[in-house]
C-alpha positions as MATLAB code, in Angstrom:
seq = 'XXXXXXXXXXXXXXXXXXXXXXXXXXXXXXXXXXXXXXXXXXXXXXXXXXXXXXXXXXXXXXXXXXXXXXXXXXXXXXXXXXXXXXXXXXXXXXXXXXXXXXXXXXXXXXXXXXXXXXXXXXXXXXXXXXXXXXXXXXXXXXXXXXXXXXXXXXXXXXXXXXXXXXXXXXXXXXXXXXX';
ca = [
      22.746  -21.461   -8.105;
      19.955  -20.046   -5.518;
      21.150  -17.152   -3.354;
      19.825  -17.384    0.150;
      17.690  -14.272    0.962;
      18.426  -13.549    4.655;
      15.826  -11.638    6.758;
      16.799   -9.477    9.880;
      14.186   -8.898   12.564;
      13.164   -6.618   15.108;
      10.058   -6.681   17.717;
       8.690   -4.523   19.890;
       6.274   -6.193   22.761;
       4.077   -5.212   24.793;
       2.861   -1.861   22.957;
       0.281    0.167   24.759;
      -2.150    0.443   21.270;
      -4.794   -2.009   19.671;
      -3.313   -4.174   17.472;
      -5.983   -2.960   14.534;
      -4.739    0.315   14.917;
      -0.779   -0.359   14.859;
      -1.754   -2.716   11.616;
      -3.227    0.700    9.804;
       0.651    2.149   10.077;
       2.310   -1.361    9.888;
       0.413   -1.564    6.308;
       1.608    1.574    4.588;
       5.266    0.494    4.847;
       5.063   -3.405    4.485;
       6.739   -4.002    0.512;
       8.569   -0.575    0.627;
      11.802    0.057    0.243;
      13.913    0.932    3.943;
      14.445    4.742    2.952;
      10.602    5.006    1.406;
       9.178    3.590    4.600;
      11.087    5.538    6.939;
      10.401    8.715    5.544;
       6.527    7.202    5.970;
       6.712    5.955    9.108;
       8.571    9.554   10.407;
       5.520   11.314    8.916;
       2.302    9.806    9.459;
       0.042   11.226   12.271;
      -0.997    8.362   14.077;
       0.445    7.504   18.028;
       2.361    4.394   17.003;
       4.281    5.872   14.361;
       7.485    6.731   16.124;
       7.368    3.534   17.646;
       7.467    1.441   14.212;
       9.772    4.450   13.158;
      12.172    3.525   15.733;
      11.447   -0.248   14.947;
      12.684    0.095   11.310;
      15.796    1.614   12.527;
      16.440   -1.015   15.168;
      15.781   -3.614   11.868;
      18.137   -2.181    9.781;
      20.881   -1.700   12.312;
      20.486   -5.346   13.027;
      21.146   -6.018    9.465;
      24.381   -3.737    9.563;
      25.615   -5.304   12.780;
      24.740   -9.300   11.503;
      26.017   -8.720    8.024;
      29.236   -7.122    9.403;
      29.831   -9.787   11.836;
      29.124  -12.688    9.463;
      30.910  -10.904    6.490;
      28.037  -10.992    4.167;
      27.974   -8.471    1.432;
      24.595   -6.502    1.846;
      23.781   -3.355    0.591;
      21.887   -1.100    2.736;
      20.480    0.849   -0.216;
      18.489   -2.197   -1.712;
      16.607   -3.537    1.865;
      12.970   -3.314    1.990;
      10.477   -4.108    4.207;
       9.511   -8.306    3.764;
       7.279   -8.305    7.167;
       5.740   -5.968    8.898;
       2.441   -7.943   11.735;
       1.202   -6.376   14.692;
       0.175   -9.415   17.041;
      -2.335   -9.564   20.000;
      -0.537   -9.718   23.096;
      -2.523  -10.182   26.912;
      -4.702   -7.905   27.851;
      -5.763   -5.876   30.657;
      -8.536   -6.171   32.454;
      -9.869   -2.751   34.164;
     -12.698   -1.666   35.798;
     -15.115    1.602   35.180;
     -17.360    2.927   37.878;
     -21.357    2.589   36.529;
     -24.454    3.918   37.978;
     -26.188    2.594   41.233;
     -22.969    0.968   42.548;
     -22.507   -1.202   39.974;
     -18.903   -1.751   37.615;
     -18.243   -2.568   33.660;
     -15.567   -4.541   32.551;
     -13.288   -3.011   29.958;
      -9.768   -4.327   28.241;
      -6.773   -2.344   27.248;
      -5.296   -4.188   24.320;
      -1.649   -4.423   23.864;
       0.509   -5.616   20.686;
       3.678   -7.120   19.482;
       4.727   -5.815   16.669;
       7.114   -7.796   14.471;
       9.171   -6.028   11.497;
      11.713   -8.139    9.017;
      13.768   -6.409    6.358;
      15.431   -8.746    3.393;
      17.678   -7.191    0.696;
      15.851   -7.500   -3.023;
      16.996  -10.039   -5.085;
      17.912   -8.266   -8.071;
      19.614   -4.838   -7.917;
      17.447   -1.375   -8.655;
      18.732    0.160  -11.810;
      20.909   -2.577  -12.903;
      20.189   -4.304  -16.682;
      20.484   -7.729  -15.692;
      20.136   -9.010  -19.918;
      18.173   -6.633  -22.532;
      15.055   -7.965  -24.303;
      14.775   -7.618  -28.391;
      11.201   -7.618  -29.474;
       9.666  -10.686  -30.520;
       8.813  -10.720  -34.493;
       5.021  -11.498  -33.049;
       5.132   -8.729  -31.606;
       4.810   -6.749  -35.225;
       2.101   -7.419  -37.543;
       2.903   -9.026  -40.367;
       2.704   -7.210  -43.716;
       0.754   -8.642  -46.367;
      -0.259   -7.538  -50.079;
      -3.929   -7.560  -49.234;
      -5.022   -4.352  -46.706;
      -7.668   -5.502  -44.274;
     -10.629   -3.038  -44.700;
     -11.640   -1.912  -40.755;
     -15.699   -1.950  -40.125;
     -16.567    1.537  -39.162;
     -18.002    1.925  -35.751;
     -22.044    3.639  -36.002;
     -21.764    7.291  -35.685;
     -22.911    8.495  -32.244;
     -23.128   12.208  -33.502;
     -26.604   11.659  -35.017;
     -28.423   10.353  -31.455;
     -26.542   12.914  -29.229;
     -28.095   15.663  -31.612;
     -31.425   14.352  -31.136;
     -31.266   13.773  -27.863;
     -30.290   17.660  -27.432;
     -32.862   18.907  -29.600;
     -35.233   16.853  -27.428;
     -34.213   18.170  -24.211;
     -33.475   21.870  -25.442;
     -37.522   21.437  -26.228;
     -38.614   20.588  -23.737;
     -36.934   23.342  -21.774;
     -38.783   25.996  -23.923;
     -42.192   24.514  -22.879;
     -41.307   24.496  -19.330;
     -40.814   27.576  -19.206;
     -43.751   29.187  -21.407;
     -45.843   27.347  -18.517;
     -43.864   28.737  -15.499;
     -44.402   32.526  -17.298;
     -48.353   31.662  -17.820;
     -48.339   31.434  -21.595;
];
């Protein structure tokens, strides 16, 4: 029997940043769990955070308020963040005064941004069934001992290489001092 996630969403429309730079906040939250991402979202230094801060709250009091009215049993605890886009909406047109008279053409971008929180399907912490090993997991002991080929020794060219370069040193500097 397949239990129905349910999603709960909130948007906020018409936001007054770029949608590229409401996506940089939108992605360090989007898979977290609700508590994680708020504490993230109440912390990060950019201008849209308290905005998606304030989002996340509206999303999870939207999951109180629907699970209470339909009677579903959700736990708060165990919501995370499914969906978390920040959408072009229209932009404005403006106008900047250029030399000799003339005027450039600039947009202000606006976003939607769209946040969804869903409640895990299984629940943190819980032991659902406990695994034994497999037996293939173990090798298998035998009367015979496999012999392991020894890997070439390393020591022996990193000693010569240092002799090398500590010689070189010493005529380097018997030329510097003139000898």
């Amino acid at each position: 029997m397949a239990v129905e996630t349910r999603e709960f969403r909130a948007e906020a429309k018409f936001q007054r940043v770029s949608p590229q730079k409401a996506r940089l906040v939108l992605d360090l939250i989007r898979g977290r769990g609700v508590q994680d991402a708020l504490d993230t979202a109440a912390y990060t230094k950019k201008r849209i955070a308290p905005v998606v801060y304030k989002l996340l709250r509206s999303a999870v009091d939207n999951a109180k308020f629907v699970s209470s009215e339909e009677g579903l049993d959700l736990d708060v605890d165990n919501l995370y963040v499914k969906q978390a886009v920040a959408n072009d909406a229209p932009r404005m047109k403006r106008i900047r005064p250029a030399p000799m008279g003339r005027a450039y053409r600039y947009q202000r971008r606006l976003a939607h941004l769209v946040l969804s929180v869903a409640e895990r399907e299984g629940a943190a912490g819980l032991v659902t069934r406990a695994e034994e090993p497999t037996p293939a997991a173990a090798p298998a002991k035998t009367g015979k001992s496999k012999k392991v080929a020894a890997k070439p020794k390393k020591a022996a060219k990193t000693k010569a290489k240092e002799a090398e370069a500590a010689g070189k040193k010493k005529t380097a500097s018997k030329k510097k001092s003139g000898k």
